[in-house]
Structures are given as C-alpha cells and as structure tokens.
C-alpha positions in Angstrom: -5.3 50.0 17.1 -3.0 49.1 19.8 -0.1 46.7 20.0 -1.1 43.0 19.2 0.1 40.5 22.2 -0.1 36.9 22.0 -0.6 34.6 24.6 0.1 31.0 25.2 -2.9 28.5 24.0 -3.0 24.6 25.2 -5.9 22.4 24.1 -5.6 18.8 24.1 -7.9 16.8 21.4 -8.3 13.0 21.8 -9.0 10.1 19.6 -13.2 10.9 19.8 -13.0 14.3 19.0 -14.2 16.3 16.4 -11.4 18.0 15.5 -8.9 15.0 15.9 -9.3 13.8 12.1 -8.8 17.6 10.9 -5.7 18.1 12.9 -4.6 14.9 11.6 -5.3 15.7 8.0 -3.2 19.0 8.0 -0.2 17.6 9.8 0.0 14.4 7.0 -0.8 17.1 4.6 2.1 19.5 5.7 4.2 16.3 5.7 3.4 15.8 2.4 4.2 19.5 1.3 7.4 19.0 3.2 8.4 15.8 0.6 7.5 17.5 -2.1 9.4 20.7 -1.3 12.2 18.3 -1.2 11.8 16.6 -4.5 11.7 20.1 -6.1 14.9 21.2 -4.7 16.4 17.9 -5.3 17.3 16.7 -1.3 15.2 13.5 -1.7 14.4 13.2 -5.9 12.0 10.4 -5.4 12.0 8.1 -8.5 10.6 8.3 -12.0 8.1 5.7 -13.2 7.8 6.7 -17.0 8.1 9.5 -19.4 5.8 12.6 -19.1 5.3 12.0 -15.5 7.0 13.5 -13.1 9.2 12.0 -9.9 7.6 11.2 -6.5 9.8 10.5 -3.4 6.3 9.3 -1.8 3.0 7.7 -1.4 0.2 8.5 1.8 -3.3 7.1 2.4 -4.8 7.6 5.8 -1.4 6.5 8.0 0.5 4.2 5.3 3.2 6.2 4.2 5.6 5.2 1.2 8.7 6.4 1.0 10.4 6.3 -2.2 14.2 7.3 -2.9 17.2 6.7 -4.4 19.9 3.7 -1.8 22.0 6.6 -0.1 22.6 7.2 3.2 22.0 11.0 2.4 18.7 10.8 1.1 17.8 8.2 3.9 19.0 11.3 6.2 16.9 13.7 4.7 14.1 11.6 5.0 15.3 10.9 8.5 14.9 14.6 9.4 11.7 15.2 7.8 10.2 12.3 9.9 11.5 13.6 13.4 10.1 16.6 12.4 7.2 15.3 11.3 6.7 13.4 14.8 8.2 15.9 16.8 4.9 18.2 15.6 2.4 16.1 15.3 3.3 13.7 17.8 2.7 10.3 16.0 5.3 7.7 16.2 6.4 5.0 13.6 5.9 2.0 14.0 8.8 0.1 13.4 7.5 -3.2 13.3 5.5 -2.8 10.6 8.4 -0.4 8.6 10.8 -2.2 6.3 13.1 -0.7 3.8 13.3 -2.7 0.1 15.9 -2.1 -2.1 17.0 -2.9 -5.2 20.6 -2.2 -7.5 21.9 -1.5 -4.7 24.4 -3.5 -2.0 23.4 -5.2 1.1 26.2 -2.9 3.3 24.0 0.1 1.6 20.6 -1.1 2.1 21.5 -2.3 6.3 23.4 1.6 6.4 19.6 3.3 5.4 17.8 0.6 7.6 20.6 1.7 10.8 19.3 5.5 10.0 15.8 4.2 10.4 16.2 1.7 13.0 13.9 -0.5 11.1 14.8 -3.9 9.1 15.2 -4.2 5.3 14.8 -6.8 3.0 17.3 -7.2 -0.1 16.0 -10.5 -1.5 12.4 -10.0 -2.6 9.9 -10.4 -4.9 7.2 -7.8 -4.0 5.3 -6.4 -0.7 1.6 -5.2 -0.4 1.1 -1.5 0.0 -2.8 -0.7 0.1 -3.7 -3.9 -1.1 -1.8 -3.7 -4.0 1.3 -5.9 -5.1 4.6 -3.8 -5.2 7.7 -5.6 -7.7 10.8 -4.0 -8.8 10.1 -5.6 -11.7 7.3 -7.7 -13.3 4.8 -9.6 -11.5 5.3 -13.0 -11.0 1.8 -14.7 -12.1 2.2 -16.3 -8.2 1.4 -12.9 -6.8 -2.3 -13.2 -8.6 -2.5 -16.3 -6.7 -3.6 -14.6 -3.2 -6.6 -13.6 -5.5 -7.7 -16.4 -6.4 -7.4 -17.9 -3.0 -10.0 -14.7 -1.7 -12.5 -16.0 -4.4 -12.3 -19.9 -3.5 -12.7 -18.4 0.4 -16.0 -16.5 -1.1 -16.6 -19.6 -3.4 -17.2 -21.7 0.0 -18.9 -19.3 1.7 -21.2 -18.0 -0.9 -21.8 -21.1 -2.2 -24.8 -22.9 0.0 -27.1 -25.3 -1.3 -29.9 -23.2 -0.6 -28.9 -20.7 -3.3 -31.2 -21.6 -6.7 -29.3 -21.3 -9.9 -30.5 -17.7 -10.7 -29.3 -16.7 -7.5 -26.2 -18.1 -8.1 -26.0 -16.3 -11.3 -26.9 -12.9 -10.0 -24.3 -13.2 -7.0 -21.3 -14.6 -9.3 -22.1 -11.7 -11.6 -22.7 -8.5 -9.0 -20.1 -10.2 -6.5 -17.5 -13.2 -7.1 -16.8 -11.5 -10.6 -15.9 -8.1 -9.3 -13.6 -9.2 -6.3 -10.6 -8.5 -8.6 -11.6 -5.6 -10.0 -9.3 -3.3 -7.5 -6.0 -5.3 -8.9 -7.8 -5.5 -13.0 -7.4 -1.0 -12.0 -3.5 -1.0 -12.0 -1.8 -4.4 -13.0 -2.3 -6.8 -15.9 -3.2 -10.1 -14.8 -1.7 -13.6 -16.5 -3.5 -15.3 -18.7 -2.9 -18.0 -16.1 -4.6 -16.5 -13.5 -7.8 -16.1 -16.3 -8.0 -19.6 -16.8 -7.9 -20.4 -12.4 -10.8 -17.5 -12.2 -13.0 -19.1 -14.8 -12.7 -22.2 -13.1 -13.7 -20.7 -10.0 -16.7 -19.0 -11.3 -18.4 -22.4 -13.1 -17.5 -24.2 -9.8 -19.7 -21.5 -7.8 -22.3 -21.7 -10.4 -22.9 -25.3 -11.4 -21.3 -27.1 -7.9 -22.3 -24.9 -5.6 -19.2 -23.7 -4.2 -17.4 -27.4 -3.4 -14.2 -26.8 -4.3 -11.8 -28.8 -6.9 -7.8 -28.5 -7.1 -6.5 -26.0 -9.4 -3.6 -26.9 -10.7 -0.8 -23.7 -10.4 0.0 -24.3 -14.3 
C-alpha cells in the first residue's frame, strides 16, 4: 500500500438538507463533550444541586443552551473560549438578544464584569426566568410563578368551553385535556396549595358554566 494523500473536501449543506440536522447534532454534541471535559478538570465546575449527584456547568435542548457556573470572570472566560470555538466550527452565532446572565451571591460590579465578557445583559434582581418552559428560581418558587398556568387553562377554559359541548363532552375534555395541561410543571416542581384551589375552580367553571369565566381571587 502506497502513501496515503489527503486532499481538500468543501461541501456546503443548507437548512433543507438531509444531513443538516446530523451535522448539527454532532457539533452541539462535541460542545457538550467540550463542557463536560471542563467540569472534570475543574476550568468551569458547574454547580451542585444535591448530594449523590454530580455538578453540571450546563443544560442543551435543540439550540437553548444553559450555562451554569460559579460569578467569576475566569470561569466566564473559559466559557468565553469554548463558545468562540464552538462558533468558530460550527458556524452558529449567539444571539445576544435573547442571552442574559442571572446571578445570584454575588455583586453587581461582578455580575456586569461576566456580562462585558459576553457582551450580553444580566439581571441581578430577579425572581426566576423560563428555560424550556420551565420556571428557573435561585430559591423557592414564589406561588405567583404557578400563576402563568393557570392563566393557560382560563385561555383553554374560553376556548374549549362552547355551548355546544353536552355535559359528557365536557367531562371527557376536562379529564383527557384541561386536567393534564399542567402536567409538564406537576414533573419537576411542587405546586402551592394555592394554585390547587385556583385549578379546581377552573375545572367546575369549564364543566358546569361552560367556560364563562369568574375572578379568581390571587389568595
């Protein structure tokens, strides 16, 4: 066998082609590896959420990213690098618009120092953000943050809820629909006892007035 040569390949794969979801998955994958490589030789340790379990510096579905680490310019660095990299190979871009940093025990000079590296904004005074969906606190829920659910059932309430409907049918959809739309927060969070009192109420207004809605009172 003779001397192996390699020559220069080009292809270019647009958003319609097969192999465009593929590519995509390895390079978010090989991102991932990257973060993780970092967690184990502590550059970015990521954070711990409990005992037994062990730290993660992030979080990826499809293209929402989470990127979790300790308030330091140096870790904000390291994940700084990773990213250029990451869009350097790839070529994706971040969109900074929709990127914030959140901190918490940690100073405003600090938290505006990581969002400078980023050249995104940050937010020091907050209660909790939506990642997937899905309510993100530094601490506790506030029983407010259920409230955005029970807003999604009233919409469904009003929709759902037409005259035409007999009572049986009202019964099948409250049970195989209305009932269930929580079901994605009921997977990870504990909801208020408050916010089971404002769903019941929702549920006998869809079955016995047809969707017209009342005032819930936020107590």
């Amino acid at each position: 066998m003779g001397p192996i040569s390699w020559t220069q390949g080009a292809c270019i794969s647009t958003n319609g082609a097969p192999l465009s979801p593929y590519l995509f998955i390895l390079m978010v994958e090989s991102f991932s590896r990257a973060l993780d490589f970092s967690r184990r030789v502590c550059l970015i340790t990521g954070i711990k959420f409990g005992d037994g379990v062990k730290n993660i510096n992030h979080s990826q579905f499809a293209d929402d990213t989470l990127l979790i680490g300790g308030a330091s310019t140096t870790i904000a660095k390291h994940f700084k690098t990773l990213l250029d990299k990451y869009m350097s190979y790839s070529g994706g871009m971040v969109n900074n618009l929709k990127s914030c940093i959140y901190g918490w025990n940690t100073t405003v000079q600090v938290l505006h120092n990581i969002a400078n590296i980023f050249g995104v904004t940050c937010k020091y005074d907050w209660t909790h953000f939506s990642y997937l969906g899905m309510p993100v606190s530094a601490g506790p829920l506030r029983a407010e943050v259920w409230d955005t659910v029970v807003d999604k059932m009233k919409r469904k309430v009003q929709q759902w809820g037409s005259i035409w409907l007999n009572p049986a049918s009202h019964l099948t959809l409250l049970k195989s629909g209305i009932s269930s739309l929580p079901l994605y927060h009921f997977s990870l969070l504990q909801a208020p006892a408050s916010f089971h009192n404002k769903m019941e109420i929702v549920l006998r207004q869809f079955l016995w007035q047809r969707g017209k809605m009342i005032k819930i009172n936020s107590t």
